[in-house]
C-alpha positions in Angstrom: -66.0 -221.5 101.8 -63.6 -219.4 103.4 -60.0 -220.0 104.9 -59.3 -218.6 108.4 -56.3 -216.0 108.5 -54.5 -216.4 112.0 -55.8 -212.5 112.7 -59.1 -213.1 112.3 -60.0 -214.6 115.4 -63.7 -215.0 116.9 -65.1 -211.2 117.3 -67.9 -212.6 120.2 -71.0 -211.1 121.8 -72.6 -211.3 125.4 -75.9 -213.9 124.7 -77.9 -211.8 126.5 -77.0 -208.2 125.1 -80.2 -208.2 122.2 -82.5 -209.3 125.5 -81.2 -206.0 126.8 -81.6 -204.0 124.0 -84.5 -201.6 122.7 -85.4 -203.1 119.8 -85.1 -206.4 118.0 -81.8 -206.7 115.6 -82.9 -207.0 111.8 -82.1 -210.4 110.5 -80.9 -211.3 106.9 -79.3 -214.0 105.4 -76.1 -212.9 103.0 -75.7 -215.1 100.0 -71.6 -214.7 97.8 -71.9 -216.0 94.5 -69.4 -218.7 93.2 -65.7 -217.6 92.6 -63.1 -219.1 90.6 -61.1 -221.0 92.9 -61.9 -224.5 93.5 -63.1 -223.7 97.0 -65.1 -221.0 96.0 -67.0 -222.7 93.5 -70.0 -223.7 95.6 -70.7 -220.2 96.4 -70.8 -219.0 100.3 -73.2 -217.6 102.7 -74.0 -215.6 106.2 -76.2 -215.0 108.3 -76.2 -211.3 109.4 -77.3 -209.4 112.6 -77.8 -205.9 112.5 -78.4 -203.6 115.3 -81.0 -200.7 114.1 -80.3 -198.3 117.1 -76.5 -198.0 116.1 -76.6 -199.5 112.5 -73.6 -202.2 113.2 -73.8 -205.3 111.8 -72.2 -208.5 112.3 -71.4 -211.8 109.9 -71.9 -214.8 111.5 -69.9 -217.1 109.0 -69.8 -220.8 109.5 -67.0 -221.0 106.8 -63.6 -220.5 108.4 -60.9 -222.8 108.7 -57.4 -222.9 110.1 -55.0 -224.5 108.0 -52.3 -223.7 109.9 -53.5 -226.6 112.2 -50.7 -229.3 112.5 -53.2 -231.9 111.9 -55.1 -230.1 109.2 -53.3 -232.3 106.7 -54.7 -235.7 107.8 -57.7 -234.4 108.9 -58.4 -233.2 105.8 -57.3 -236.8 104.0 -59.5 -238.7 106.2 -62.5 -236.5 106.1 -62.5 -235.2 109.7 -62.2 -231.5 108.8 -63.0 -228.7 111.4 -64.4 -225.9 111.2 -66.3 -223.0 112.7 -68.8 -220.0 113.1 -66.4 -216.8 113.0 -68.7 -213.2 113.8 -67.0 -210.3 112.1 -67.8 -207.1 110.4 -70.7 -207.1 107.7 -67.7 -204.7 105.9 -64.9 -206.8 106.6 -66.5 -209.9 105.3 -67.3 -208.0 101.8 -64.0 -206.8 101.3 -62.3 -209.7 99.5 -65.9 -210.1 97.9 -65.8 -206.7 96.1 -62.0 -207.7 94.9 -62.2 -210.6 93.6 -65.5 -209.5 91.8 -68.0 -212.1 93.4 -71.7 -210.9 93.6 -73.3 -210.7 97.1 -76.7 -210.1 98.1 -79.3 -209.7 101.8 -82.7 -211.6 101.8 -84.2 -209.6 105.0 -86.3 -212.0 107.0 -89.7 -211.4 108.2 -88.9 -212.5 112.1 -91.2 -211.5 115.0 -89.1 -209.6 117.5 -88.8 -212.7 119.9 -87.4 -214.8 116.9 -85.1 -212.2 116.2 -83.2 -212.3 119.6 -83.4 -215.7 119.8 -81.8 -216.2 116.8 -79.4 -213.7 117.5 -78.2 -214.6 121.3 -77.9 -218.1 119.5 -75.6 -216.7 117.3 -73.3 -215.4 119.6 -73.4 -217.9 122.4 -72.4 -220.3 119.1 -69.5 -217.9 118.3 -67.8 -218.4 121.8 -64.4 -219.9 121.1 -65.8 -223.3 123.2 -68.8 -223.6 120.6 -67.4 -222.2 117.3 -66.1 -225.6 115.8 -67.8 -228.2 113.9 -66.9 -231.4 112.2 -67.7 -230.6 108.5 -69.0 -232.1 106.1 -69.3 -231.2 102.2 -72.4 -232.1 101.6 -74.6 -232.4 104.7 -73.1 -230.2 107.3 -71.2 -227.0 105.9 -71.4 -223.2 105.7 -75.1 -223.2 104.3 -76.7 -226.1 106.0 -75.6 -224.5 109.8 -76.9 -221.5 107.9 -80.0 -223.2 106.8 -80.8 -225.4 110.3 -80.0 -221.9 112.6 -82.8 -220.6 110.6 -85.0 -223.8 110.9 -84.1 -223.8 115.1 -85.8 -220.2 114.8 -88.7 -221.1 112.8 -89.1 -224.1 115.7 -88.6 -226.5 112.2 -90.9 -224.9 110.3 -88.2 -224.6 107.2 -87.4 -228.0 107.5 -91.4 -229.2 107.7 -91.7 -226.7 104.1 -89.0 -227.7 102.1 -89.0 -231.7 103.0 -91.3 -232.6 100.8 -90.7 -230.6 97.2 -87.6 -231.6 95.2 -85.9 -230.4 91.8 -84.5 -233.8 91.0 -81.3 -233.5 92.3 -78.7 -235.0 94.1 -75.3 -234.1 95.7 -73.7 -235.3 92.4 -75.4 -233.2 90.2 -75.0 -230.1 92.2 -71.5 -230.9 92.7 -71.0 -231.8 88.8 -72.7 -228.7 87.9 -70.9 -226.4 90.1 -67.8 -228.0 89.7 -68.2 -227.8 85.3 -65.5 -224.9 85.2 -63.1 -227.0 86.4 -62.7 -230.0 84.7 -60.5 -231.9 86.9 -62.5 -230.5 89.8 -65.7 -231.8 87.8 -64.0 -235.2 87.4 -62.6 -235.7 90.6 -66.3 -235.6 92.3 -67.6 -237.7 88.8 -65.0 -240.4 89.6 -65.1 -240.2 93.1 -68.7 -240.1 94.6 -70.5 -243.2 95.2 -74.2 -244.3 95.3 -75.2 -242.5 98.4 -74.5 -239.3 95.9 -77.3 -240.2 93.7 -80.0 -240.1 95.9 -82.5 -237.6 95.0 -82.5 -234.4 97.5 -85.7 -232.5 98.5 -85.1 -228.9 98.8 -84.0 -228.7 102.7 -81.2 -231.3 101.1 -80.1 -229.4 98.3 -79.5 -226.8 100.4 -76.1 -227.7 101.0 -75.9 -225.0 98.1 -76.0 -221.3 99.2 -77.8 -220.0 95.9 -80.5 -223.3 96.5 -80.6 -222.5 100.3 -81.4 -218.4 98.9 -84.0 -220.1 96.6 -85.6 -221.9 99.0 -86.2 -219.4 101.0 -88.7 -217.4 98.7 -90.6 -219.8 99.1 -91.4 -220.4 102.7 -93.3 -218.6 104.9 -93.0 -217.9 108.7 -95.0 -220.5 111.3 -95.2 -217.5 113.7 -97.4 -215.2 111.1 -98.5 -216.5 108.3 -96.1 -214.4 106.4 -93.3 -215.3 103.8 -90.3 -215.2 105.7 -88.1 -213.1 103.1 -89.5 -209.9 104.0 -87.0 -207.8 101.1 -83.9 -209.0 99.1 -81.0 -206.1 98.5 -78.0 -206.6 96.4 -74.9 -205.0 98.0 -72.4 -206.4 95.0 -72.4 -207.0 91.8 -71.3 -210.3 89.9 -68.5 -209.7 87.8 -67.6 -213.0 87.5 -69.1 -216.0 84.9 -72.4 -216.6 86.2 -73.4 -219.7 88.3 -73.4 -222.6 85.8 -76.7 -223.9 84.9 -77.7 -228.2 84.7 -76.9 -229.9 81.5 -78.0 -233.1 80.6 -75.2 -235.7 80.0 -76.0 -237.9 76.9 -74.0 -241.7 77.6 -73.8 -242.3 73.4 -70.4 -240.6 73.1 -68.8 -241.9 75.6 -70.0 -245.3 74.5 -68.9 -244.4 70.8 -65.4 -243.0 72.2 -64.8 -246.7 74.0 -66.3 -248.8 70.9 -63.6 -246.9 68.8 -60.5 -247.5 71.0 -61.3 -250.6 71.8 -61.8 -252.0 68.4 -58.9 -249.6 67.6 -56.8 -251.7 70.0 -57.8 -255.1 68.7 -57.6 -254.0 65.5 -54.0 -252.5 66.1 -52.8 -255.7 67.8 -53.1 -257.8 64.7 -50.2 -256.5 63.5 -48.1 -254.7 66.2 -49.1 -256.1 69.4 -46.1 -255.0 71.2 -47.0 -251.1 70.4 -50.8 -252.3 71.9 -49.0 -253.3 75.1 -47.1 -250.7 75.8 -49.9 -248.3 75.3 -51.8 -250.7 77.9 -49.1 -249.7 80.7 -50.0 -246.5 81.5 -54.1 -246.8 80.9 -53.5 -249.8 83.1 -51.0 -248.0 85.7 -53.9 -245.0 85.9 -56.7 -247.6 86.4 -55.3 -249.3 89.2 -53.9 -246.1 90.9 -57.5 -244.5 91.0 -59.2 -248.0 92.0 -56.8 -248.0 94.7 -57.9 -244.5 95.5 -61.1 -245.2 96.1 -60.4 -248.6 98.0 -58.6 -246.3 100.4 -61.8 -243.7 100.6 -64.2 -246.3 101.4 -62.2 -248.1 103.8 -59.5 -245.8 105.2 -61.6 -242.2 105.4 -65.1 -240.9 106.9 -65.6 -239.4 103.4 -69.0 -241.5 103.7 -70.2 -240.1 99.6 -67.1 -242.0 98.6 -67.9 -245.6 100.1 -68.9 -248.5 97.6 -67.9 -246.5 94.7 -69.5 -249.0 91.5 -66.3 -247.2 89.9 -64.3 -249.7 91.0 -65.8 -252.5 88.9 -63.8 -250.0 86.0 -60.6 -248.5 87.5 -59.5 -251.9 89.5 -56.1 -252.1 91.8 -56.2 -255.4 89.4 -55.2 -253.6 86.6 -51.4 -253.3 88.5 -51.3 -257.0 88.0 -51.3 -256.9 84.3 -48.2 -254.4 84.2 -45.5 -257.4 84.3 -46.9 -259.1 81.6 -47.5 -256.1 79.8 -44.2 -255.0 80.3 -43.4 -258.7 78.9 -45.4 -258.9 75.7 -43.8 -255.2 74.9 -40.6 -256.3 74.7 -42.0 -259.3 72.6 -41.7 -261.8 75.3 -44.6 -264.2 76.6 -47.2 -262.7 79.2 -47.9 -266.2 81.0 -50.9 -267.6 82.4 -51.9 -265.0 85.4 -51.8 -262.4 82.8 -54.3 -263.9 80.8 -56.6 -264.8 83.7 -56.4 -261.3 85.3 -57.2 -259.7 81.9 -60.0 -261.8 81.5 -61.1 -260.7 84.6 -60.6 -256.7 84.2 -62.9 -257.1 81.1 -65.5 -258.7 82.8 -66.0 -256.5 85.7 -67.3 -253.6 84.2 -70.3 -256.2 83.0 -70.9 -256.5 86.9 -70.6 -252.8 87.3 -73.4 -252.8 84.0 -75.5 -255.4 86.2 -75.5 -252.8 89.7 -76.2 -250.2 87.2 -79.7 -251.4 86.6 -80.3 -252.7 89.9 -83.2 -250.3 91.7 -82.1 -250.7 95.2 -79.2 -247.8 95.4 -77.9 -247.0 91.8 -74.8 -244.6 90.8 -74.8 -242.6 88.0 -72.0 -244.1 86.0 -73.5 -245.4 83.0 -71.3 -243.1 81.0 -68.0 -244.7 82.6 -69.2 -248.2 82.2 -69.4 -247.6 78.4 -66.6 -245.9 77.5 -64.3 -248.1 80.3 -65.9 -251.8 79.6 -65.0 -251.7 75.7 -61.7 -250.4 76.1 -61.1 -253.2 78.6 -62.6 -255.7 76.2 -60.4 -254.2 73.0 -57.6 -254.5 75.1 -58.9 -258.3 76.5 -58.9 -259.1 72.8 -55.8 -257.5 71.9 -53.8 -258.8 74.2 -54.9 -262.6 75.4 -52.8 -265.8 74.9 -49.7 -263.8 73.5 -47.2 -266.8 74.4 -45.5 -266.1 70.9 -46.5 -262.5 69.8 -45.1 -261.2 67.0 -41.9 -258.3 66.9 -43.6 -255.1 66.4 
């Protein structure tokens, strides 16, 4: 995904200039390999349009945006984001490519000449400042997929009819975890923060929301119009000098289910003779808890970021967890806790066994299993730890 400097405005072509011309443009889709910063760690993509009488050719790029916009700010927060189809230079569009060391490479498509001036007065009519923008969406309407469904509007849905019904097994959380694996708090961010509708399994027109998996994809399928697979030749034009895309790693859950067994017990065990050290440890797990839950409360019911709705995640990190502060606070400086305290932590330690119980449901489940066990024993340690202190002992 690219950002849109201020003097890189929409270079735009007449829609009927390739109906005009000699010869049919020669089509290819460009595919950047993923850089290191955060944005640039889904990779990127193009579609390109070049003219074989005078050898220009032109980016279209779906993946500007203007952050100079005053309202970019909320629109961003509430998952309204704009943005749009810039054309440009093939050799402008490489240049920060070949500096920042990110590998780029053409798949030339098989078109008939009538596709190929379709696709290409579609193209520019799209590029016209009144048609450029777009509401976005990370996962099912971005840079690749308006790359991907351009191509599927030329093939009169023929990509869309090949690619339907075959799937890897994936889903938008596991491309986004393992894209996102370089970055830890990028990688925990999406972990955390996408809900069910994440998990559901993706065929390949759906994965496709991922450059590399739309570039995959499209070895695969062949043209309606002939008969013939539609990637004709593939070229690299740069080299990746970066680390390599990240492959998928199977997540095992009996770590994190030993990490939680051993701080909650650690806690319980703890309390028993300085309970007052146990509460004031509790604060800030419990300050963290109830700031994410609150977080997600605010996605699901005050954004349009629709992969973060009904997060299960909040049967773990609960805006209840903010209640338990005062009596925390309380039993730290060795006084009672009182009655709500008690009841509320009773309560945090039982919802992560209703977040166990959706877990297992087959009707829409998230892949959390590794939260739930390290989260629910560490809320039962501290359930344990930390109940009926009307007279604890001075640390």
């Amino acid at each position: 995904m690219l950002r849109l400097p201020l003097l890189w405005l929409l270079l735009v072509f007449s829609a009927g200039a390739w109906a005009q011309a000699g010869h049919a443009p020669r089509i290819g889709v460009v595919t950047m390999q993923p850089g290191e910063i955060f944005f640039e760690r889904f990779g990127h993509n193009a579609i390109l349009v070049e003219d074989p009488d005078s050898g220009e050719a032109t980016a279209y790029n779906f993946g500007y945006f203007d952050p100079t916009e005053p309202d970019f700010v909320a629109r961003f927060v509430k998952g309204r984001m704009r943005y749009q189809l810039v054309a440009l230079p093939l050799a402008q569009d490489l240049r920060y490519y070949e500096q920042v060391g990110r590998g780029v490479s053409i798949q030339w498509l098989a078109l008939t000449d009538a596709q190929a001036r379709a696709l290409a007065a579609s193209l520019a009519d799209n590029a016209r400042p009144e048609n450029a923008h777009y509401r976005y969406d990370y996962f099912t309407d971005n840079c690749s997929t308006r790359v991907r469904d351009a191509l599927d509007a030329t093939l009169d849905g023929g990509l869309a009819r090949q690619t339907q019904g075959r799937s890897h097994g994936t889903s938008f959380r596991s491309e986004a975890l393992r894209l996102a694996s370089p970055a830890p708090w990028m990688w925990l961010g999406f972990d955390i923060g996408l809900g069910p509708a994440a998990d559901v399994p993706q065929p390949l027109w759906g994965e496709s929301f991922v450059p590399m998996r739309l570039s995959s994809a499209l070895r695969e399928v062949d043209n309606p119009a002939t008969g013939k697979p539609l990637v004709a030749a593939e070229q690299d034009v740069l080299p990746q000098r970066l680390p390599p895309e990240p492959v998928e790693q199977s997540r095992a859950w009996w770590p994190w289910a030993l990490a939680g067994a051993l701080l909650g017990y650690g806690a319980a065990w703890l309390a028993r003779r300085r309970p007052r050290l146990v509460a004031a440890g509790a604060l800030p797990v419990w300050t963290l808890a109830g700031t994410l839950g609150a977080l997600m409360l605010f996605i699901w019911f005050g954004t349009e970021h629709r992969f973060g709705w009904a997060n299960r995640n909040l049967f773990l990190l609960s805006p209840l967890c903010w209640l338990l502060l005062p009596g925390g606070w309380r039993i730290a400086r060795g006084r009672p806790a009182g009655r709500l305290f008690d009841l509320v932590l009773a309560a945090v330690a039982l919802l992560p066994v209703v977040g166990l119980f959706f877990y297992w449901l087959p009707v829409s489940p998230q892949q959390n299993l590794h939260w739930i066990v390290l989260l629910g024993p560490i809320h039962a340690g501290l359930w344990v730890a930390l109940r009926s202190k009307a007279a604890p002992r001075a640390a």
